[in-house]
N, C-alpha and C positions, 0 to 999 in steps of 0.2 A: 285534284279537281278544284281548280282555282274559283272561287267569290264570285260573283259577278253582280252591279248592282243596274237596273236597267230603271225607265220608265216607263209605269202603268197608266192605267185613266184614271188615277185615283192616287199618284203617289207612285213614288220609288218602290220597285220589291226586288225582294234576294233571290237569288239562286245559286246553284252547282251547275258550273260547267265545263264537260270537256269537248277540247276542238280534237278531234280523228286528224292524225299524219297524212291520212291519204287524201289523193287532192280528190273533189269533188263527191267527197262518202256523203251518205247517207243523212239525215235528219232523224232525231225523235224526242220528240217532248213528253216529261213523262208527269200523270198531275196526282197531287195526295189526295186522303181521303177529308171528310167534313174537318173545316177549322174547329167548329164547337165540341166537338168530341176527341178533341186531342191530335186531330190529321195536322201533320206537316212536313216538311219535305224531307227531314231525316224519319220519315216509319219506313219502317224493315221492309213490309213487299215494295211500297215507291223505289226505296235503295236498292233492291234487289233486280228489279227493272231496270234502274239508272244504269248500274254496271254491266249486266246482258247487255245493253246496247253496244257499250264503250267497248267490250270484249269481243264486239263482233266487228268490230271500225267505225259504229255513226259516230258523229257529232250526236250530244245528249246531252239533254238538261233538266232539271230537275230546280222545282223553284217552290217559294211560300209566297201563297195567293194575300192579298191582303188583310192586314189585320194578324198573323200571323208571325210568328220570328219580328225581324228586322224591316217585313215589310211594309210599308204605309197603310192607312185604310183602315176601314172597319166590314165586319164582315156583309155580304152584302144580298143574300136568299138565292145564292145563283148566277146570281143576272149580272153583276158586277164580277165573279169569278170565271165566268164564261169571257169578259172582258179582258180578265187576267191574264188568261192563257191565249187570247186569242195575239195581246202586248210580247208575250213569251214568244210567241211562235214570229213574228213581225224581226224582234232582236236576232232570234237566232240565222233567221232570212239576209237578214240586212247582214251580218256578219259570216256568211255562207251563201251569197248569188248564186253559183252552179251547181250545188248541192244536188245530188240523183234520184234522191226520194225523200218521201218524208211519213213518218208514223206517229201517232200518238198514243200513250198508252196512259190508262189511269185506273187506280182501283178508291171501287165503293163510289164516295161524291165525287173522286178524280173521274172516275169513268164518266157518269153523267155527264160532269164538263169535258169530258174528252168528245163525248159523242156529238153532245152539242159543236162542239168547235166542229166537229166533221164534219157537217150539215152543210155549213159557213164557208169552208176553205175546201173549194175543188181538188186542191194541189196535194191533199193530203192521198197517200199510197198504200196505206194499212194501220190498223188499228188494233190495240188489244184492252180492254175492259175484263177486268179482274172482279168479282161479286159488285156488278151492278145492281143499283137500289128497283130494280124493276115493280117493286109491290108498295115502290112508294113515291116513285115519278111516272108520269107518263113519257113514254119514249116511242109514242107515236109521230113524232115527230120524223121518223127514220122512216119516211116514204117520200121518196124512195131513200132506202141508204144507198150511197154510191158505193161502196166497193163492201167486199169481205174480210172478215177478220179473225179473229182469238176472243173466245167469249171463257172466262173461267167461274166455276160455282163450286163452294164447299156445300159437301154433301150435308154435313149436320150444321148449316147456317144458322143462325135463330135469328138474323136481324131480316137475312134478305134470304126467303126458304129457296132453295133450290128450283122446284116446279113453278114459282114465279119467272125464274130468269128462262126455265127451260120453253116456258113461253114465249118470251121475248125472242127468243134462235128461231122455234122454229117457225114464227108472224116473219124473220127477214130471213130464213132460208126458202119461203114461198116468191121473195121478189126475184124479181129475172137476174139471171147476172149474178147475185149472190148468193156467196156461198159461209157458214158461220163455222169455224172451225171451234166445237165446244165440249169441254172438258171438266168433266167431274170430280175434284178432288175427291176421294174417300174419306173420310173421317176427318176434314176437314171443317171449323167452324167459320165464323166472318175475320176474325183476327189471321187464320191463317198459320196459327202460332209455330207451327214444327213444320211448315211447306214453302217457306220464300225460298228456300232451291231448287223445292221441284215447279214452283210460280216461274223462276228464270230458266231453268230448263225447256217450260214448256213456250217461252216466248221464243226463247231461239229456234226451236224446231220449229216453231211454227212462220218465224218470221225467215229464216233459212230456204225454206220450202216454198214459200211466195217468191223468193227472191230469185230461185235457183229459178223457177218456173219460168219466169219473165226473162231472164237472158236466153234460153232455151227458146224461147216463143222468138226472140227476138234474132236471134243466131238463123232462126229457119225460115225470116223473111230475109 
């Protein structure tokens, strides 16, 4: 998984990146959780995400938001790591024009900035958010969310309770059009500690299942 150093709005940042053999696969960017609390682009579920992808043919990358690692910057309440990823997703474009789709997946603060970049970027095709902070952002911002996706929540969370996130699902399984594919770890806390293979498990079924759907849909026009 070769370095890559790109340019942000704030300075040079690092990433992991693999480019997929096959001509025009897939996109996903994948984002850590909060800089201040130790999130960076080598933590176990980010890495366990990066790989799902690779394992299934995207192109996938995986980066440290500024301030972080090697990367420039200092931290910046959001609003500047929204910018981050949104510099990540721009690189990966420019060095993949015909690319077929695009996902982005983030857990904990990755998620928030993944969802935000949703918002922002039409082009994006699926999404996965792993124990989004729901009881501590507002994420009303997702009206409408444009598409559906992978919502995960560990059952004994203590940072982000589970029945907060399960609110969050089902405010965007009421919008038209979407649909939240959302799954409960059991015995699961916010670290995740003994479940980043069933976190990559559950991406690929789920990202599998969107995918198979659409060439089916597409076959039968």
């Amino acid at each position: 998984m070769p370095e890559v150093m790109f340019a942000g709005p704030d300075g040079r940042l690092e990433g992991r990146y693999h480019h997929s053999s096959a001509p025009n696969a897939p996109l996903a960017l994948v984002l850590h959780p909060h800089p201040l609390h130790g999130g960076t682009m080598n933590n176990r579920i980010t890495y366990a995400m990066y790989r799902a992808f690779e394992k299934m043919g995207f192109s996938v990358m995986r980066y440290n938001s500024r301030g972080v690692g090697r990367s420039q910057g200092r931290y910046d309440g959001g609003i500047g790591e929204i910018s981050d990823a949104a510099a990540a997703l721009d690189w990966m474009q420019m060095v993949n024009p015909n690319a077929s789709g695009l996902w982005i997946a983030g857990y904990s603060f990755g998620a928030f900035v993944g969802m935000q970049l949703l918002m922002r970027r039409p082009e994006i095709t699926g999404w996965i958010s792993v124990a989004p902070p729901a009881n501590y952002y507002d994420f009303g911002f997702l009206a409408p969310c444009p598409c559906g996706g992978l919502m995960i929540a560990g059952e004994n969370d203590e940072l982000v309770p589970e029945p907060a996130v399960r609110k969050l699902v089902d405010k965007l399984n009421t919008q038209k059009g979407v649909s939240v594919d959302y799954r409960i770890f059991k015995g699961a806390d916010h670290v995740f500690a003994n479940q980043a293979e069933q976190v990559a498990e559950a991406l690929e079924d789920h990202v599998s299942t969107v995918m198979n759907r659409k060439m089916l849909a597409l076959a039968a026009d």
